[in-house]
C-alpha positions in Angstrom: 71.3 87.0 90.5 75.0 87.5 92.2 75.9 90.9 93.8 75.3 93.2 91.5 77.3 96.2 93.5 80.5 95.7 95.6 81.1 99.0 97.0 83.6 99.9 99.8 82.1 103.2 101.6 83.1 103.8 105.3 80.2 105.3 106.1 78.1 102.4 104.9 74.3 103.0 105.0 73.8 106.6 104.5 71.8 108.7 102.4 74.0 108.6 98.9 73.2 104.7 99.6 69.4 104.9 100.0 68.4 108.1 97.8 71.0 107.7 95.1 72.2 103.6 94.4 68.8 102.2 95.7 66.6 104.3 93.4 68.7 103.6 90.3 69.8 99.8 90.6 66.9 98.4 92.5 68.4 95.8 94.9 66.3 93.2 97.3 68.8 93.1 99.9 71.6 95.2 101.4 74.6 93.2 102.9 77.2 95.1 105.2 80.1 93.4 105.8 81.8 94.8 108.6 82.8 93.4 112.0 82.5 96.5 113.9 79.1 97.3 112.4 78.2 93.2 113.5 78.9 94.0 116.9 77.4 97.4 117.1 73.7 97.1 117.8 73.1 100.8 117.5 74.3 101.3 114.5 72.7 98.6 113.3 69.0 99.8 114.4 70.4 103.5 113.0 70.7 101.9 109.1 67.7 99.7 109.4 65.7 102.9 109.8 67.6 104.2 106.5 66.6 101.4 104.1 63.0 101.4 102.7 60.8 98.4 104.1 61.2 96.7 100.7 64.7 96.5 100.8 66.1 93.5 103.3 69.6 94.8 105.3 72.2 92.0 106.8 74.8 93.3 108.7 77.4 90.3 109.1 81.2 89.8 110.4 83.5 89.6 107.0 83.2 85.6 107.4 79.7 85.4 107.7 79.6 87.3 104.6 82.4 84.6 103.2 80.4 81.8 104.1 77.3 83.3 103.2 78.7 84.1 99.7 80.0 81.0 99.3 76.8 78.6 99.5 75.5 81.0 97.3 73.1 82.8 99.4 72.7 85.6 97.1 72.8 84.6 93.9 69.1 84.6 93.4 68.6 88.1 94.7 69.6 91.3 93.5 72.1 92.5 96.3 74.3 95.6 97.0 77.3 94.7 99.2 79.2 97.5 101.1 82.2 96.9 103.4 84.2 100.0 105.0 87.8 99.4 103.7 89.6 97.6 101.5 91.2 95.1 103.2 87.7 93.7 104.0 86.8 93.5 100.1 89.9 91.9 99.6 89.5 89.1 102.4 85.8 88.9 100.5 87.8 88.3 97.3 90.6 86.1 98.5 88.0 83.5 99.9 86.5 83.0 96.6 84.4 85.7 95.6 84.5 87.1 92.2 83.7 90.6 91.2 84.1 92.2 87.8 84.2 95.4 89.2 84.5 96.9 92.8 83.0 100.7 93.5 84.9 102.8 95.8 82.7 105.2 96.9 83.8 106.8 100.0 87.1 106.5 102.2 86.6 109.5 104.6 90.1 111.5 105.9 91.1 110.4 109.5 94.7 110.6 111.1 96.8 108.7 109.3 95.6 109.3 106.1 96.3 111.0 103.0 94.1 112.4 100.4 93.8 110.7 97.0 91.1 112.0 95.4 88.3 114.2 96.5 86.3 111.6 98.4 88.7 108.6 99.5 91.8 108.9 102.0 93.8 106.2 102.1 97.0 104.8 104.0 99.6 102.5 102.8 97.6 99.6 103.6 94.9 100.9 102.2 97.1 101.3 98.6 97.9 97.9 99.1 94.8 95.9 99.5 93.7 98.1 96.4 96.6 97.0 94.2 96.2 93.4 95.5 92.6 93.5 94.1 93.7 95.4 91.0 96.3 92.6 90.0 93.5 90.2 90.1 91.4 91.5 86.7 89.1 93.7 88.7 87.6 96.9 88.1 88.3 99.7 90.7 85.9 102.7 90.0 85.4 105.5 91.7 81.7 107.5 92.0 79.9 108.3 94.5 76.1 108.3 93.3 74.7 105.8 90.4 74.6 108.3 87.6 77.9 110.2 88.5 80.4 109.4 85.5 82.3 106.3 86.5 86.2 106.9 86.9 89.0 103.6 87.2 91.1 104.6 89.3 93.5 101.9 89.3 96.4 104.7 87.3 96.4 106.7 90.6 96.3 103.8 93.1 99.0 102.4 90.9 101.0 105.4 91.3 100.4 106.0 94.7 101.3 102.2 95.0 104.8 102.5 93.6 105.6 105.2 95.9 104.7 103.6 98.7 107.0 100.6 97.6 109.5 102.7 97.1 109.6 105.0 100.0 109.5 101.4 102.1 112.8 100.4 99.9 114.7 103.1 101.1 
């Protein structure tokens, strides 16, 4: 079975991820993409504790993830993957991965960003990588738990996205 959630959520293993998406979609394996997370034992030993015993967790570099997608590691197993931003999903996606769909659950407000909806903050790179993956036929919704009503969001990054272009025009 392929990866059955592609969610970009900056937070990455947290309780929305273990009470809320785990209960309701029933995955064998957790993969975070993320090279900070790779190369940050603590955090590392801090999600493992989060996920239930019966759930396996990977946390890999964006290429390990890309190479490990690519011979097809996971398409026997049910498998959630999270990265922390969109340029990470998109680098997933330009190496070959295919997604119908990509779940943005949670893009926190930091300096330097601007608030797009209630739960994701973006920058102009951020709009970007978005519209790149938008333009390729895939799905970007927006909800944070499982059973919350699931939004596209594409009309406001595409809005947000022409904006951008044109204040960088002028």
């Amino acid at each position: 079975m392929p990866i059955v959630l592609a969610r970009i959520d900056d937070r990455l293993v947290h309780g929305q991820i273990v009470q809320g998406w785990l209960k309701n979609i029933a995955v064998d394996k957790i993969v975070v993409a993320s090279d900070m997370a790779a190369n940050d034992a603590m955090q590392q030993v801090l999600m493992s504790m989060a996920v239930p015993s019966n759930v396996g967790l990977e946390v890999k570099t964006v290429s390990e993830t890309i190479k490990a997608i690519l011979n097809k590691e996971y398409d026997k197993i049910k498998t959630m993957l999270i990265v922390s931003s969109p340029a990470d999903i998109l680098e997933i996606i330009e190496s070959g991965a295919e997604f119908k769909s990509v779940n943005v659950g949670g893009m926190h407000f930091v300096n330097g960003k601007r608030r797009l909806l209630r739960n994701i903050s973006v920058d102009d790179s951020d709009i970007e990588n978005l519209y790149k993956i938008y333009v390729k036929g895939i799905e970007i919704e927006n909800r944070a738990l499982p059973l919350d009503e699931r939004t596209n969001i594409i009309s406001v990054i595409e809005k947000e996205y022409l904006k951008t272009a044109a204040k960088k025009r002028s």
